[in-house]
N, C-alpha and C positions, 0 to 999 in steps of 0.2 A: 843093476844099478839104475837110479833113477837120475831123469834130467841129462848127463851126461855122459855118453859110453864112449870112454878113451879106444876100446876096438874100433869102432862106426868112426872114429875120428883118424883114425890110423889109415884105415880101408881105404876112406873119403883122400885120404893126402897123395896114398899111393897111386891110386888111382888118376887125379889130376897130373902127379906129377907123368904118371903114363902119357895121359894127353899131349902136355907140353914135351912131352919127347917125341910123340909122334908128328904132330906140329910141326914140330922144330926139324924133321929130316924131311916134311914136304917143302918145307921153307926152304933149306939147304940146297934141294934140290936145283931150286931155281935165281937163290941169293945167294951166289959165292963170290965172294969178293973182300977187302980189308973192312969196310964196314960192317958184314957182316960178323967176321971172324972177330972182329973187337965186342961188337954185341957177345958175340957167342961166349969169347972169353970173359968181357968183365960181367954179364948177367945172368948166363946160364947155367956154362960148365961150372961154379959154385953153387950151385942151386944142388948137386948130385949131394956133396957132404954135409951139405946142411940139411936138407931133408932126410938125410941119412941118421944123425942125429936127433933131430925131431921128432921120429920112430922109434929111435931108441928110447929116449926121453918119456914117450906116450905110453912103450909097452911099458918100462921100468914103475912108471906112475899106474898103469892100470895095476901090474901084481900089487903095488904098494896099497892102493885101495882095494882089493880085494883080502889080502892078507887085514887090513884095518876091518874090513868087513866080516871076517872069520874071526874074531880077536872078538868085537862087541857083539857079536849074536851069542856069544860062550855062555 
């Protein structure tokens, strides 16, 4: 597929969100406290099922254009 690969964008999310999870337990390391844990709960810990859907959403969308792409090559 040209222009935009819903894989390399999938990869790309997972990835980052690896980052900020490793980040986030050097951070921890050092930032425990109610400030923190409000961060953690209002900004982060939902970042887990949102990007978790977001993956879904990207794969669900990749089969759909690829299935679209099998369909008009016929």
């Amino acid at each position: 597929m040209r222009g935009c690969d819903p894989t390399t964008i999938a990869a790309k999310l997972e990835m980052a969100k690896e980052a900020l999870d490793h980040a986030g337990s050097e951070v921890a390391s050092q930032w425990d406290d109610a400030t923190h844990r409000s961060f953690d709960g209002q900004f982060l810990a939902p970042l887990d099922a949102k990007v978790k859907r977001a993956l879904e959403a990207i794969r669900h969308l990749a089969e759909s254009i690829a299935k679209a792409e099998g369909e008009c090559s016929e």
